[in-house]
N, C-alpha and C positions, 0 to 999 in steps of 0.2 A: 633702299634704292638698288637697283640693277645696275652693275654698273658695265658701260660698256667703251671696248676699243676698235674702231674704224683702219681695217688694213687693205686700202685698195688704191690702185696706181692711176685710177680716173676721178678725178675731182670733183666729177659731178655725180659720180656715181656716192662718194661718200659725202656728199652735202645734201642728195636725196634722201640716205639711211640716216642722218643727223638731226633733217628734218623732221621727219617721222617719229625718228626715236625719242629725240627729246621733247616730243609734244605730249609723252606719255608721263604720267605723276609718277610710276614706279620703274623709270627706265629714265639714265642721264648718260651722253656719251661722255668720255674723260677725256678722251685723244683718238687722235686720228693718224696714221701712218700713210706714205706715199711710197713706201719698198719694203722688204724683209727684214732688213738689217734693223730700221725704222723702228719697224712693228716688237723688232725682239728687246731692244733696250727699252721701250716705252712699259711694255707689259711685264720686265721685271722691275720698272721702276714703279709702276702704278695699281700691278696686282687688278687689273679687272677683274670681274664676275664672268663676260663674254668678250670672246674675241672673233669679230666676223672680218676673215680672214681671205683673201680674193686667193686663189694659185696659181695664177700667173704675173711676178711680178719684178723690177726690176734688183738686180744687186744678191737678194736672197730671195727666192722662192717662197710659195707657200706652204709647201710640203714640207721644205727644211726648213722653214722657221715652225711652225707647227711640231715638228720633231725636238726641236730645243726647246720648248717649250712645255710639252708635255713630259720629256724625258728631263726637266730640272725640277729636280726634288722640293725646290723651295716653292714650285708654282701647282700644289698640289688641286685647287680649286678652280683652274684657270679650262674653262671650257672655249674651245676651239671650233666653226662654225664655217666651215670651207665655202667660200661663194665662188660658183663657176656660169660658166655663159650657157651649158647646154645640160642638162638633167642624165646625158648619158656619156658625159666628159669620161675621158678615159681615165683621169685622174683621181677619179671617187673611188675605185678600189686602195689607192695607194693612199688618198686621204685618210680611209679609216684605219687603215695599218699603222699610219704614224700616231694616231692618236685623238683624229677629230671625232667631234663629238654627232657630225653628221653635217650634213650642206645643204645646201641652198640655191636656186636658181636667181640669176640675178635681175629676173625680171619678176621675179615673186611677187604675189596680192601684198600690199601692204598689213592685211590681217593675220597674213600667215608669218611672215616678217617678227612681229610681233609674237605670236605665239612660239615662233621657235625661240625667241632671246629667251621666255618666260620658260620655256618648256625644257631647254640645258641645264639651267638655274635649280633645277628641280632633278637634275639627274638622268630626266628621261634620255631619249638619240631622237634626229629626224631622219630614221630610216622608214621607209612606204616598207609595207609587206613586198613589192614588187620589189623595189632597188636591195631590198635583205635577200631575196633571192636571186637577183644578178650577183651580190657581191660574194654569196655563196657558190654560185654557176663560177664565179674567178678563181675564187680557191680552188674548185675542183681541175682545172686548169693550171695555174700557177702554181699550188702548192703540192709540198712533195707528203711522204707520208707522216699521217698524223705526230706532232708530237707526243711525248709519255705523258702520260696523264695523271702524273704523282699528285699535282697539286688537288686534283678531282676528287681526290679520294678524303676532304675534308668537307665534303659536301653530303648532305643526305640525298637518300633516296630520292624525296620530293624535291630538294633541290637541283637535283639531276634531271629530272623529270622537267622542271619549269625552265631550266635553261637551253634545253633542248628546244622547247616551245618557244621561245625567244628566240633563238639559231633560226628558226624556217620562217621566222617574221611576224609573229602573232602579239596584239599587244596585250599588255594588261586584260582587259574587258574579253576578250578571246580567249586568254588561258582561263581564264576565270568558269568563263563558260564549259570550256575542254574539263576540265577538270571540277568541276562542281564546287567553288567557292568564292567567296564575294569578293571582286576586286580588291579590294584592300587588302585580301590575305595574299592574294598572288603579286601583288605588289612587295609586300614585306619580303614574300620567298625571293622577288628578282633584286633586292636592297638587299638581302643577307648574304644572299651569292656573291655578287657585286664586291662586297666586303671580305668575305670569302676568300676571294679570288683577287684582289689589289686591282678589278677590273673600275677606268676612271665613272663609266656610263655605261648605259644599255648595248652603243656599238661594239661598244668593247667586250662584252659577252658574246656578243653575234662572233667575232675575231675566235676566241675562246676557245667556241663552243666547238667548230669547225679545228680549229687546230690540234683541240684533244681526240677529236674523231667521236665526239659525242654526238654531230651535225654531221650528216654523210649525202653527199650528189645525190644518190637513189632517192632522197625524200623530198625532193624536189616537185615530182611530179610531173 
């Protein structure tokens, strides 16, 4: 079972995601949170699989509970799923830096809803090709120059190669193609990097990738 925690400040917003959720065999919510503070005792008490996460909320934020959460060592599996009201919230760059695993609009299809809980669980991000290049277009803006890229240098070739390819937004099935090999093997490369790299998920390589200066503005397009 998937298990999942509810952190949002509107009632009805989380008895909608409750609804849905729990109508699923391989999806149960555990808890559900009404602020930050809420959300952050619940999840180190209960260890979910997912935490959909709202950021705007009262007491503690979603950003900074997201940040205690990711940054506590004991909550190493605890994927984070930022829900906001508009797909170009200004707060989605900041989400992924603290550590979410990617977000969500809060008026989302119910089927997508769904696949994103499944789709964390499994490591992937829900970053669109699009929003991985907005959030690259931020960095080239906000960030200063690239960090040293000591850690980079435990990665091969191909490994550098596929996480580049992940940096401009391509998934699985895309590199696979770029690169002449069957998905699965370009999955294994973005799971060993990942490991690699102490990187939690795929966003987290997109962050990485760009901060090593492996992912550079000009490829943008």
């Amino acid at each position: 079972m998937i298990r999942v925690l509810l952190a949002d400040d509107q009632s009805l917003v989380r008895a909608g995601f409750r609804a849905l959720l729990d109508a699923q065999p391989d999806i149960e919510v555990v808890a559900e949170a009404a602020d930050g503070e809420e959300a952050v005792r619940s999840i180190r008490e209960l260890r979910p699989d997912v935490v959909l996460m709202d950021i705007r909320m009262p007491l503690l934020d979603g950003l900074t509970a997201t940040r205690r959460i990711t940054g506590d060592p004991g909550l190493p599996d605890v994927r984070v799923v930022m829900l906001t009201t508009f797909e170009l919230d200004e707060y989605v760059f900041e989400a992924i830096r603290s550590g979410a695993s990617g977000f969500l609009v809060k008026d989302t299809e119910p089927e997508e809803l769904l696949r994103a809980v499944r789709a964390v669980v499994d490591g992937d991000a829900l970053l669109s090709p699009g929003v991985t290049r907005r959030l690259i277009a931020e960095f080239a803006v906000r960030s200063k120059e690239p960090a040293a890229a000591g850690e980079m240098a435990r990665l091969t070739e191909r490994e550098r190669e596929v996480m580049a390819l992940v940096g401009i937004g391509l998934s699985n099935e895309e590199i696979a193609r770029r690169l002449v090999v069957s998905p699965l093997t370009a999955k294994t490369h973005v799971s060993r990097t990942m490991v690699k790299l102490g990187a939690r998920d795929r966003a987290q390589l997109v962050v990485l990738a760009y901060e090593s200066g492996l992912v550079r503005p000009g490829w943008l397009g």
